[in-house]
Backbone as CSV, one residue per row, in Angstrom:
resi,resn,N_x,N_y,N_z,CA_x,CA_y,CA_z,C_x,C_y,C_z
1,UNK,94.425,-27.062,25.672,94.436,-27.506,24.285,95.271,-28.780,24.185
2,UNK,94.658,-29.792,23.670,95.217,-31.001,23.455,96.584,-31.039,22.494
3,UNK,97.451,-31.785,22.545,98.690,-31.577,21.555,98.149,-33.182,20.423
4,UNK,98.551,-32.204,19.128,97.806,-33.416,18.008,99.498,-33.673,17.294
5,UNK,99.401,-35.205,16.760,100.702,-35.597,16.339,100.002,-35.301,14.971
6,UNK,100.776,-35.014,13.921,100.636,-35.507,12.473,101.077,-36.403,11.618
7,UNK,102.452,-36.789,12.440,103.206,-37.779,11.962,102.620,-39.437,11.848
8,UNK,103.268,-39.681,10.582,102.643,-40.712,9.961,101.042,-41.361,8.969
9,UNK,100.237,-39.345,9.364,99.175,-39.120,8.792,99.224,-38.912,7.675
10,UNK,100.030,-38.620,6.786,100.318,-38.049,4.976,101.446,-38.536,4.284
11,UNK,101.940,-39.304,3.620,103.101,-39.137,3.100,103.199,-38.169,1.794
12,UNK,104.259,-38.211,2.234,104.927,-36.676,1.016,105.203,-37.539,-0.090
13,UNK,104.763,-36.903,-1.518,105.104,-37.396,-2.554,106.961,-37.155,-2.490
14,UNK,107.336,-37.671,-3.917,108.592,-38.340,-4.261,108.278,-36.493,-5.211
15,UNK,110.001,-35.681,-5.213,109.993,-34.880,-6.063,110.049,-35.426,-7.524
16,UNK,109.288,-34.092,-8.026,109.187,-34.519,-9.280,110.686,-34.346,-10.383
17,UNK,111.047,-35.741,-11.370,112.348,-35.337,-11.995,112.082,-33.822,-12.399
18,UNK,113.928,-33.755,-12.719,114.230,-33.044,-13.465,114.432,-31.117,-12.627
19,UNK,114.474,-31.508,-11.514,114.245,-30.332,-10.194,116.000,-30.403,-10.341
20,UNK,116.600,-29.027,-10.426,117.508,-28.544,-10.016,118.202,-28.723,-8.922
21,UNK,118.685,-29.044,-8.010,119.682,-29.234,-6.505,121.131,-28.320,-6.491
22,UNK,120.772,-28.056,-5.252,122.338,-27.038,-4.652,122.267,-28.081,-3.742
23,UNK,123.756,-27.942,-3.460,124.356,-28.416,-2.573,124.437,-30.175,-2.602
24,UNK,124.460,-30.589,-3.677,124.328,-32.297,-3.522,124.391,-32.587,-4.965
25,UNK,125.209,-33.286,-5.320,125.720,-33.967,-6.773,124.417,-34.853,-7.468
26,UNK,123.627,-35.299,-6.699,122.454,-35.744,-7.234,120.988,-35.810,-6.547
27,UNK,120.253,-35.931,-7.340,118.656,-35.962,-6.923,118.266,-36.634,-5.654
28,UNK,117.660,-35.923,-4.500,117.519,-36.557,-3.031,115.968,-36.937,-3.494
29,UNK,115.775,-38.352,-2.944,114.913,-38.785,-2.623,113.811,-39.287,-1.227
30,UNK,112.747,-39.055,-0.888,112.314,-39.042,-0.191,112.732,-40.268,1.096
31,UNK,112.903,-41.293,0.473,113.755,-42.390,1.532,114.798,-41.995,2.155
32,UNK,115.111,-40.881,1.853,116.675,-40.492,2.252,116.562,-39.840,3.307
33,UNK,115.677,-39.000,3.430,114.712,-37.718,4.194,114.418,-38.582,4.947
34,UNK,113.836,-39.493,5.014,112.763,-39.748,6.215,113.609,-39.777,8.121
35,UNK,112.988,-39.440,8.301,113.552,-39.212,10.296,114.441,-38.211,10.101
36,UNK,113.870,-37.172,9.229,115.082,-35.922,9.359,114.215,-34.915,9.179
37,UNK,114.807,-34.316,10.188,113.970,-32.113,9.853,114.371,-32.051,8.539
38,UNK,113.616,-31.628,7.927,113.976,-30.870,6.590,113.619,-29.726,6.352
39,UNK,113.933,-28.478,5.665,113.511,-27.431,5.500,113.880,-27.130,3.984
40,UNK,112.833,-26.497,3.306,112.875,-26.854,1.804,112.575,-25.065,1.084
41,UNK,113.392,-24.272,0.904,113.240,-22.799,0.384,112.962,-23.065,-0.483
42,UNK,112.054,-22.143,-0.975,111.329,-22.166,-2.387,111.273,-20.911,-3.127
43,UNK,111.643,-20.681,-4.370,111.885,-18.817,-4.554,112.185,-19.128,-6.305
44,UNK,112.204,-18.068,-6.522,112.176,-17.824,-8.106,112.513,-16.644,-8.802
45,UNK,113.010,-16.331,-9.567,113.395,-14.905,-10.085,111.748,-14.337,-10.951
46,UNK,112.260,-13.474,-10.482,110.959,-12.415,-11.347,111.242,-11.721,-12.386
């Protein structure tokens, strides 16, 4: 099985305002991210 890159095939939109943040005094933007692992939890109360 061949190994396929994805990188550089999609860019990720810019979050949308007004999104809540832990851990960081203000809104991260996608320029900031770039050349970094990111891992992004997603969850919600029921």
């Amino acid at each position: 099985m061949a190994s396929q890159s994805y990188a550089g095939k999609v860019n990720a939109p810019e979050f949308p305002p007004g999104l809540e943040w832990i851990n960081t005094n203000r809104p991260v933007t996608m320029r900031e991210l770039r050349g970094k692992l990111v891992v992004l939890d997603f969850w919600t109360y029921c």
